[in-house]
N, C-alpha and C positions, 0 to 999 in steps of 0.2 A: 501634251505630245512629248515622244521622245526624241532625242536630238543623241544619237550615238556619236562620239567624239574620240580624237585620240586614238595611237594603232591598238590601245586596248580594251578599242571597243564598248567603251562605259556608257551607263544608260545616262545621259544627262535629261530633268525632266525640267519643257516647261509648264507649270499648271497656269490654268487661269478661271477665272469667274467668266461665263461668256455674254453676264449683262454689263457689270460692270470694268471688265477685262484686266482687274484687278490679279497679279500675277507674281509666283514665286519661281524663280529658278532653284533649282534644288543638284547639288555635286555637279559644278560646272569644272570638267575635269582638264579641261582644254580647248581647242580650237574655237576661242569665244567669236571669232568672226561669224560661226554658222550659226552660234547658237544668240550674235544679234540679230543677225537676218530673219530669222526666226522669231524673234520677238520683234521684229519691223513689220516681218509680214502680215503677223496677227495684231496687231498693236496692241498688243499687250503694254500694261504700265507696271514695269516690276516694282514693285515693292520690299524686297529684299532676298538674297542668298539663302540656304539652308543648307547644310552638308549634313551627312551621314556619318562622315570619319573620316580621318586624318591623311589617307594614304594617296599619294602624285595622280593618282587618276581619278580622283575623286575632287581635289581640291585646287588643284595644278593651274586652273585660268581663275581662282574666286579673286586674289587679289584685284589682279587685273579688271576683271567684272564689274567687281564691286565700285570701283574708282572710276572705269567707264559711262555705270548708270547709277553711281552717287547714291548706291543702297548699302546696308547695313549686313552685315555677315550675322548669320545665328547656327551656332550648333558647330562639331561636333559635342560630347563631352570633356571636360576639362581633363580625363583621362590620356586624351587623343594629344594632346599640348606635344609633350617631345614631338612627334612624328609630324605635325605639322612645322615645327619650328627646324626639324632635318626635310624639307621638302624638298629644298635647295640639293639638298645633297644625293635626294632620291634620284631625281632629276640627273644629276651626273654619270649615276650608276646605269641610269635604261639609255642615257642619251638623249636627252630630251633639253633644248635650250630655253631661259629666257623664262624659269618658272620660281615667281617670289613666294616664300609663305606670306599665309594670310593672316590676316590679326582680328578674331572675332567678334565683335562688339559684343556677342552675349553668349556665353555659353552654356549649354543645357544640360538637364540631369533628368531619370525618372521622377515621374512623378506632375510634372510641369508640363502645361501647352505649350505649341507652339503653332501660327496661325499661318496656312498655307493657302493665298488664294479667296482670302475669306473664310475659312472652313477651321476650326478647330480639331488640330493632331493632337491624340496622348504620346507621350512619351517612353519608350521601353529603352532601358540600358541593357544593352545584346553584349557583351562582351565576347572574344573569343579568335575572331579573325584581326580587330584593334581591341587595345584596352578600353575607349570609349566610346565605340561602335553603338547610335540611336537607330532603332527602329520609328518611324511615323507611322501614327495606326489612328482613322476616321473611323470610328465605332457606327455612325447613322450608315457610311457609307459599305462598309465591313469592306475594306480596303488600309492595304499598310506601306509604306515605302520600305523595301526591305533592307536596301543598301547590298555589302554583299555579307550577308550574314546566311540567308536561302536564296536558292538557286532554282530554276524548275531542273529536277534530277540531279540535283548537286548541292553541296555547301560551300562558303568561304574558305580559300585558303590557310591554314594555322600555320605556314613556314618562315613568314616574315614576322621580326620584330615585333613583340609583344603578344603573338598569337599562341594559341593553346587553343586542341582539338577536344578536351573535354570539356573545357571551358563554352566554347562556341556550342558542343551539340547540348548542353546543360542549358544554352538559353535559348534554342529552340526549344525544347521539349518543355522547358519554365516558363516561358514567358510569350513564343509565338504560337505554338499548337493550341494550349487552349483558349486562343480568341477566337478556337470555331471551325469545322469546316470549311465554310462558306464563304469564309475571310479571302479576298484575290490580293497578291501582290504584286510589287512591283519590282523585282533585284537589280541591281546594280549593273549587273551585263545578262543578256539574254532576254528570254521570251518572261514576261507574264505567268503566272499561274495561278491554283488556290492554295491554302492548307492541308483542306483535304486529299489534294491527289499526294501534295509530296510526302503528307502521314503514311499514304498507303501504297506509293511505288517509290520513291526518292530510296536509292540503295542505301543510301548514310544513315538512316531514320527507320529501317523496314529490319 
């Protein structure tokens, strides 16, 4: 399920296994009160954080999270390091109080799983909106966690701190177009979609 959080709207997702209720919070960006309530409601048993990347709306409640239900942080890339380590500082600039960095227990690179829910993600290094910016992608499932790297009819921002706009559409067009049509995502804020529509309507991409 998604648990929208924070005035910016961020997808906070929780997954779960529905037999074993086995479950990942994945970029708990803030307002962790709803997004335990939500994991009370379902009784889910989380098993650990995943982030996407480095940026206050994405990471902004993992410390706190994580220390709440005594799981492990994983992810972003090691690339992401600065910007998670200025979160604090992000934090001052939107106005937003009370928000520590987090300190990863493991951090991820292409190439490598990462296990969400039960379910084995590959790993895609998206670079372009962060310098460490993971894509999660269930190939059985042809499903990806996008973060905010695609958008439906949009891509990530490149104006903050380590972004770069050819960078970013170099790893759509490398790395998430050709997992398929058919592939559905999940971004970071907004609606759902596939690859195939945003190949063939997304203005950034068309």
């Amino acid at each position: 399920m998604v648990i929208v959080v924070t005035p910016f709207q961020q997808n906070c997702s929780l997954i779960w296994d529905p037999e074993t209720l086995r479950g990942t919070v994945i970029d708990p960006g803030g307002d962790i009160d709803r997004i335990q309530a939500a994991i009370d409601q379902y009784g889910v048993k989380v098993e650990k954080i995943v982030l996407t990347h480095g940026h206050i709306d994405h990471v902004g409640g993992a410390a706190d999270l994580a220390a709440a239900l005594n799981v492990p942080v994983e992810g972003p890339h090691v690339a992401d390091k600065p910007l998670i380590e200025r979160v604090a500082d992000q934090a001052v600039q939107f106005g937003v109080d009370g928000v520590k960095p987090v300190d990863p227990d493991r951090w991820i690179s292409e190439g490598e799983q990462v296990e969400i829910a039960g379910r084995m993600f590959d790993v895609l290094h998206c670079p372009g909106h962060s310098p460490g910016h993971l894509v999660f992608y269930d190939k059985e499932l042809r499903f990806a966690i996008s973060g905010d790297v695609l958008f439906e009819g949009s891509i990530g921002r490149t104006d903050l701190p380590g972004g770069d706009h050819a960078t970013l559409i170099k790893s759509i067009q490398e790395k998430l177009l050709p997992l398929g049509d058919d592939v559905s995502f999940l971004p970071g804020h907004g609606q759902a979609s596939t690859l195939g529509h945003e190949r063939k309507n997304n203005p950034f991409l068309t």
